[in-house]
C-alpha positions as CSV (number, residue, x, y, z in Angstrom):
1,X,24.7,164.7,60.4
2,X,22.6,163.0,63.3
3,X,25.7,159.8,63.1
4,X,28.4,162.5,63.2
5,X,26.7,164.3,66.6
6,X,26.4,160.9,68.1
7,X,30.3,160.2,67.5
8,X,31.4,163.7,69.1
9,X,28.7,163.1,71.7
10,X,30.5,159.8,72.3
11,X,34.1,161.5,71.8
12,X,33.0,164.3,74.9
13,X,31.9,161.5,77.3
14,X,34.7,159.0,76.6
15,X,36.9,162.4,77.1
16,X,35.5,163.2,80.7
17,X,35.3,159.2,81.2
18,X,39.2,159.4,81.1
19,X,39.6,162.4,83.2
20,X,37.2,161.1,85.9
21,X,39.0,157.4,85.8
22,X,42.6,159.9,86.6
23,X,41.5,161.3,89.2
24,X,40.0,158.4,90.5
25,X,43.0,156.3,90.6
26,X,45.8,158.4,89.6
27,X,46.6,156.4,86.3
28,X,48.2,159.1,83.8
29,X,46.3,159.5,81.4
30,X,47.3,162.1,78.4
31,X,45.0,164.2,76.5
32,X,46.6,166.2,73.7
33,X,45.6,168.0,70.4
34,X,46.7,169.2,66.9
35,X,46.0,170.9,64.5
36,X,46.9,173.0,60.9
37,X,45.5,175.5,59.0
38,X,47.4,177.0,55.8
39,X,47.2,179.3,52.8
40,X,48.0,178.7,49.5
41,X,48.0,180.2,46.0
42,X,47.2,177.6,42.9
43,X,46.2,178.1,39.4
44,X,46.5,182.1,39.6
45,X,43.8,181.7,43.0
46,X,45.1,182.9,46.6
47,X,42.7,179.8,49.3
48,X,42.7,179.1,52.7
49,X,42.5,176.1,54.7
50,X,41.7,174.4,57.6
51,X,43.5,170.7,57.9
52,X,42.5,168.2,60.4
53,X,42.4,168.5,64.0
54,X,44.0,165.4,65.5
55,X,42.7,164.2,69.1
56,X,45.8,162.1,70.5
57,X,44.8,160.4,73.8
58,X,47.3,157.7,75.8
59,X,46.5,156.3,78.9
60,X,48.7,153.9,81.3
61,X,46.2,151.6,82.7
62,X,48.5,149.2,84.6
63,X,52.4,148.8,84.7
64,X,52.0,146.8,81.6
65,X,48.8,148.1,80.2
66,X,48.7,150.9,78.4
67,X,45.7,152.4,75.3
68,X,46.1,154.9,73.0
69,X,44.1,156.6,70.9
70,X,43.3,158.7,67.6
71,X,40.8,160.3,66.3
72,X,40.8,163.2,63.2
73,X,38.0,165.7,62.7
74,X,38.6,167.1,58.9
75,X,36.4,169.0,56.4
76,X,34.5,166.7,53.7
77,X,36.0,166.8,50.3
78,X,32.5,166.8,48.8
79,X,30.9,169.7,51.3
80,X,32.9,172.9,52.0
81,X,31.0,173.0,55.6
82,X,29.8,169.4,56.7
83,X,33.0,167.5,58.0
84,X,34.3,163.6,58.8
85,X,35.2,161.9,62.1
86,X,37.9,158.9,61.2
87,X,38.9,156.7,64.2
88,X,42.4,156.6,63.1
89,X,44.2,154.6,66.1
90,X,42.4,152.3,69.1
91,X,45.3,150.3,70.6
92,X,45.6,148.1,73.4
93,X,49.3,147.8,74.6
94,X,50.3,145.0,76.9
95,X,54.0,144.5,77.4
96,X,54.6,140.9,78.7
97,X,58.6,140.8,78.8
98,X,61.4,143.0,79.1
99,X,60.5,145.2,75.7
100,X,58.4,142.9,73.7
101,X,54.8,143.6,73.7
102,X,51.4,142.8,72.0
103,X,48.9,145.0,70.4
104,X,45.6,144.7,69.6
105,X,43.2,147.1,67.9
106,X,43.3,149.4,64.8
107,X,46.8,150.1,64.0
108,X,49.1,152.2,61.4
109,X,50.7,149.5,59.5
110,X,54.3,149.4,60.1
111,X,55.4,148.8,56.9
112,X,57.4,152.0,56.6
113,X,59.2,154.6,58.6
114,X,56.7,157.5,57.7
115,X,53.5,155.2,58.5
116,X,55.1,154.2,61.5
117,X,56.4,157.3,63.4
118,X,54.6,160.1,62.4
119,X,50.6,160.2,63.4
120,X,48.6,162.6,61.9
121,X,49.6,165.8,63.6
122,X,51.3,167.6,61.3
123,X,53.3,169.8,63.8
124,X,55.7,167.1,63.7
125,X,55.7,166.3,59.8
126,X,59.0,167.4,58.0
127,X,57.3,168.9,55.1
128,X,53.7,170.8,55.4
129,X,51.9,167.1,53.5
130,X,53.0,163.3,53.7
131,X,54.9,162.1,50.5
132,X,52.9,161.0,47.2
133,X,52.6,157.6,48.1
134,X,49.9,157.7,50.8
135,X,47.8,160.2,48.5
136,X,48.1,157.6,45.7
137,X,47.5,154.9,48.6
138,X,50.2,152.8,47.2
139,X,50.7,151.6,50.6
140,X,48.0,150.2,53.5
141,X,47.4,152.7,55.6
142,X,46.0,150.8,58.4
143,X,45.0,147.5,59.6
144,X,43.1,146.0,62.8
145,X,44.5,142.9,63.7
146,X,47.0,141.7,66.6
147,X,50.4,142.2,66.5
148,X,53.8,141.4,68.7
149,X,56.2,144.0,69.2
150,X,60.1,144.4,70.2
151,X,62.0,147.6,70.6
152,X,65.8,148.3,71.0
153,X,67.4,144.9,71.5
154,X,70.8,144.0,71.8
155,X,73.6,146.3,71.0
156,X,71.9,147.8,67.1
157,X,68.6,148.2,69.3
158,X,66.8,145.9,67.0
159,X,62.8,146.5,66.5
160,X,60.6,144.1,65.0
161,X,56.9,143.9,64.2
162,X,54.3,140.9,63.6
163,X,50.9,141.9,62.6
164,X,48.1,139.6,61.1
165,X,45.1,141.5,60.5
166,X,42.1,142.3,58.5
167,X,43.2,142.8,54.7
168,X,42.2,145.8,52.4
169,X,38.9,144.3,51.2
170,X,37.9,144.5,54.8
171,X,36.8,147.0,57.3
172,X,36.9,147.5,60.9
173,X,34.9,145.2,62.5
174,X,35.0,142.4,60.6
175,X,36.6,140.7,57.5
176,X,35.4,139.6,54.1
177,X,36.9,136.7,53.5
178,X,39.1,134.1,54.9
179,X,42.7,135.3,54.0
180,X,44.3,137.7,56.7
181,X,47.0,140.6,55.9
182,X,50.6,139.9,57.1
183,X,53.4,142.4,57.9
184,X,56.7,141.7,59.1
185,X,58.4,144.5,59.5
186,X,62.5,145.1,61.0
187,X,64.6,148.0,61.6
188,X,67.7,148.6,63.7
189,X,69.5,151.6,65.1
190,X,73.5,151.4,65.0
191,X,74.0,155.0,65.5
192,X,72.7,157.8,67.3
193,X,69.9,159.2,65.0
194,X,70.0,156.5,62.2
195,X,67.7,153.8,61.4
196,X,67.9,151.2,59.0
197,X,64.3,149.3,58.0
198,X,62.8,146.7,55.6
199,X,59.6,145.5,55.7
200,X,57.5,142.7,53.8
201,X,53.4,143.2,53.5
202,X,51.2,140.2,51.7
203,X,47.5,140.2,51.5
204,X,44.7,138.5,49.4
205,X,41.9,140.4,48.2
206,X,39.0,138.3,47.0
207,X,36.7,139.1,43.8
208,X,34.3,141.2,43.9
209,X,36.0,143.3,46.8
210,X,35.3,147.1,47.4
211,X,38.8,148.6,48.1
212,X,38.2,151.8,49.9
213,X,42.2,152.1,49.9
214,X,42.6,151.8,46.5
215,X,43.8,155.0,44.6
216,X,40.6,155.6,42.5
217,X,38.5,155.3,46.0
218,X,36.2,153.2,46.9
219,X,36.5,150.7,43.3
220,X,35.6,147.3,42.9
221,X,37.5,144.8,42.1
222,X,35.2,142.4,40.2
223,X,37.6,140.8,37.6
224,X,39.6,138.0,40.1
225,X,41.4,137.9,43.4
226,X,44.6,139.3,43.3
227,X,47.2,138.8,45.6
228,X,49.5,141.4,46.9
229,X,53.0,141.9,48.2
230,X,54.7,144.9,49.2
231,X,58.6,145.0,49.8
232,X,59.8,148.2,51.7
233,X,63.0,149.9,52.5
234,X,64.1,152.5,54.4
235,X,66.8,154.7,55.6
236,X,66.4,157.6,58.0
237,X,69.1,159.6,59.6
238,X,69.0,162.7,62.1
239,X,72.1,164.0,64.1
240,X,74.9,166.4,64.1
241,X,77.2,166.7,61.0
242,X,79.5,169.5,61.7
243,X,78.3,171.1,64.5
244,X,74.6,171.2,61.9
245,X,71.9,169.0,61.9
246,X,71.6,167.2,58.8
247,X,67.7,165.4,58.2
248,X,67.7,162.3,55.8
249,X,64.9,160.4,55.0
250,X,64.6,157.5,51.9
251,X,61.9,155.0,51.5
252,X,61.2,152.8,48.5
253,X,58.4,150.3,48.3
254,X,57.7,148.0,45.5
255,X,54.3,146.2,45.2
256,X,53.8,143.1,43.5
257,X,50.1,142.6,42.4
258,X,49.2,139.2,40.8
259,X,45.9,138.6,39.3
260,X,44.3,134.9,38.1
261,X,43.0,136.2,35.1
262,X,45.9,139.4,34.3
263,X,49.3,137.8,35.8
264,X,51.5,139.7,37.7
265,X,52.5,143.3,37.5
266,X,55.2,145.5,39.4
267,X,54.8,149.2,40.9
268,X,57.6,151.1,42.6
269,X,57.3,154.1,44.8
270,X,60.1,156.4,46.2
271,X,60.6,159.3,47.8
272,X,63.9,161.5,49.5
273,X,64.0,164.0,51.9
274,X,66.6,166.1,52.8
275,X,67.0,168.9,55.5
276,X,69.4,171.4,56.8
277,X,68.8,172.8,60.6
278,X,71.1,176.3,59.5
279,X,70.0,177.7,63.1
280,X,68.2,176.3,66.2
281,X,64.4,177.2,64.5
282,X,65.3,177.5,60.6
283,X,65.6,174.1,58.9
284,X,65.5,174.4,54.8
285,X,64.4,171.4,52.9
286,X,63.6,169.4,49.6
287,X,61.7,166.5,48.9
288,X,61.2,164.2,46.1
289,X,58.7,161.8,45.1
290,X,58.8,159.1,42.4
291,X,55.7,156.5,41.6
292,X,55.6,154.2,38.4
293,X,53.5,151.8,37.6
294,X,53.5,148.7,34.9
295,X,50.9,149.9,31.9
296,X,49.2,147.0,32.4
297,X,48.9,147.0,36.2
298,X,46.3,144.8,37.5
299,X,45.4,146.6,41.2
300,X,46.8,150.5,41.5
301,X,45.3,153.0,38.4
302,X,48.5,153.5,36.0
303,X,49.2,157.0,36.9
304,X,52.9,157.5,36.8
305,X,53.7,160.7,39.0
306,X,56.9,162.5,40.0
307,X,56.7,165.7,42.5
308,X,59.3,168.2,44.2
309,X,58.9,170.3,46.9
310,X,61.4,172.2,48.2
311,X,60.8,174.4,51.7
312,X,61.6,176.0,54.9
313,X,60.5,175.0,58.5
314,X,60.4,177.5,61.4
315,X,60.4,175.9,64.6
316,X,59.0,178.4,67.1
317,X,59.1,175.6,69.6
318,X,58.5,172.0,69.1
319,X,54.5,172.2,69.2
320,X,54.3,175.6,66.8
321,X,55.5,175.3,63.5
322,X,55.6,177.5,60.4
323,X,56.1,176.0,57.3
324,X,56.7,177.6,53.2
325,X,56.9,175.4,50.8
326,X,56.6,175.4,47.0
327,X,55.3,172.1,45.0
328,X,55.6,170.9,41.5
329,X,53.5,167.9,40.6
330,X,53.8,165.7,36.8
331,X,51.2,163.7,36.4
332,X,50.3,160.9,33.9
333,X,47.0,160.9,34.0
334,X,46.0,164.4,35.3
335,X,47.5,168.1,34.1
336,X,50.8,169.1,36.1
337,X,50.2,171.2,39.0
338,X,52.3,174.1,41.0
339,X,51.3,175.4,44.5
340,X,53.0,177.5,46.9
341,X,51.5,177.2,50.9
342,X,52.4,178.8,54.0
343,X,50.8,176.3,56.9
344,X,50.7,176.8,60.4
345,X,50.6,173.8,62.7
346,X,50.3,173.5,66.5
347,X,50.3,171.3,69.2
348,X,48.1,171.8,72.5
């Protein structure tokens, strides 16, 4: 508990850092909150919830200089009182040219639209939780490395991404072996409210590595290095469709994992979302998710899963949202699960 006081400590007095440095010299600097708490009723048991409180700051430091920055408070899985501070985000910003910029810090991999657009307030998520694929982290979540950046070039507003960073068997600070993670990630806009994306992600994790991205948490890989490569697509579409506002989001990623001593072995994740805006605030919506793995994968635990929710947003205004939602999840490996929540998420 003494490490986690230290860190708010540290949070407080970076946070009146920032506001003094404003005043001082007028740079505008952004501090902004969010937050959820729900109800839900599982297994014949009415619970309630807090979720995470997201601290969002963003600061232009210079014309070209610019930090942001994220940081989650959320309850401990393994004590229903003690909670966790994860530095989510710490990004330096420097845009050189026109719109191409470089990054450097702790970053949301790019290497899908969800991971990419939506940070962890949830005021802004679709749905009340993020598809199955980050809880089964198929995907990596985050790296800390350097990366260049373009945004909406040319007529189709072409985006691109190049990050090399630390790779999963690695941590914040520092990395564990040699090999760096690579994403390359592109998307363009032709229309008004549609993006079209596809991404590659390769990494090398050495033996003997303790993934704590890996789906069975914190595991170690002591068999071989394996070598990974995730291929992601996506199509997402929001605008007018007569005189309504249809929502469409699909991703699919497949990850190839490749072991010395096990070969090679495919997974493929998917999900598809799907929303009706029937009034200004009332937006029904379904969702569904889709992960198989190879019975003899070599990296992710072989836990085929399939979900659908299906739900309703109210948008009291665009930081206060109400969500219902109902959940059905089949699971391989674990017994099928149904859960109806009512969350509440803000913006302040």
């Amino acid at each position: 508990m003494k490490s986690k006081r230290y860190a708010l400590i540290f949070l407080l007095l970076s946070i009146l850092f920032l506001t003094s440095v404003q005043r001082s010299v007028a740079q505008r600097t952004q501090i902004r909150g969010f937050v959820d708490a729900s109800t839900y009723y599982q297994r014949g048991k009415l619970n309630f919830s807090l979720g995470e409180q997201d601290l969002f700051i963003t600061s232009e430091i210079t014309q070209r200089l610019s930090f942001l920055g994220e940081t989650v408070f959320k309850y401990s899985p393994d004590s229903p009182t003690d909670f966790d501070i994860s530095i989510e985000r710490i990004i330096l910003k420097y845009n050189y040219f026109g719109n191409h910029s470089v990054l450097l810090g702790k970053h949301h991999t790019p290497i899908n639209y969800w991971n990419d657009t939506y940070h962890h307030g949830r005021v802004f998520f679709p749905t009340v939780d993020r598809p199955l694929l980050f809880a089964q982290n198929f995907i990596p979540l985050h790296t800390t490395g350097i990366s260049l950046q373009g945004q909406n070039l040319g007529r189709l507003r072409f985006g691109y991404d190049a990050m090399l960073g630390n790779g999963l068997g690695s941590g914040d600070v520092e990395d564990n072996n040699r090999f760096k993670s690579l994403t390359l990630a592109v998307h363009i806009k032709p229309t008004n409210g549609m993006r079209l994306g596809a991404s590659l992600y390769h990494d090398v994790i050495s033996k003997g590595s303790t993934i704590h991205n890996h789906s069975t948490g914190g595991t170690t890989l002591a068999l071989s290095r394996i070598s990974q490569n995730i291929m992601t697509a996506s199509v997402a579409y929001n605008d007018s469709i007569f005189s309504k506002k249809f929502e469409l989001l699909v991703e699919s990623s497949m990850a190839v994992n490749k072991s010395d001593s096990l070969g090679e072995q495919k997974a493929l994740a998917t999900y598809a979302y799907a929303g009706l805006r029937i009034t200004d605030k009332i937006i029904p919506y379904v969702r569904v998710d889709d992960i198989r793995y190879n019975h003899r994968e070599v990296y992710f635990m072989d836990n085929n899963t399939r979900s659908f929710v299906g739900g309703v947003r109210y948008e009291l205004s665009y930081l206060a949202v109400f969500k219902l939602e109902y959940q059905h999840v089949e699971s391989h490996m674990y017994t099928n699960s149904d859960n109806l929540i009512f969350q509440v998420a803000v913006g302040f």
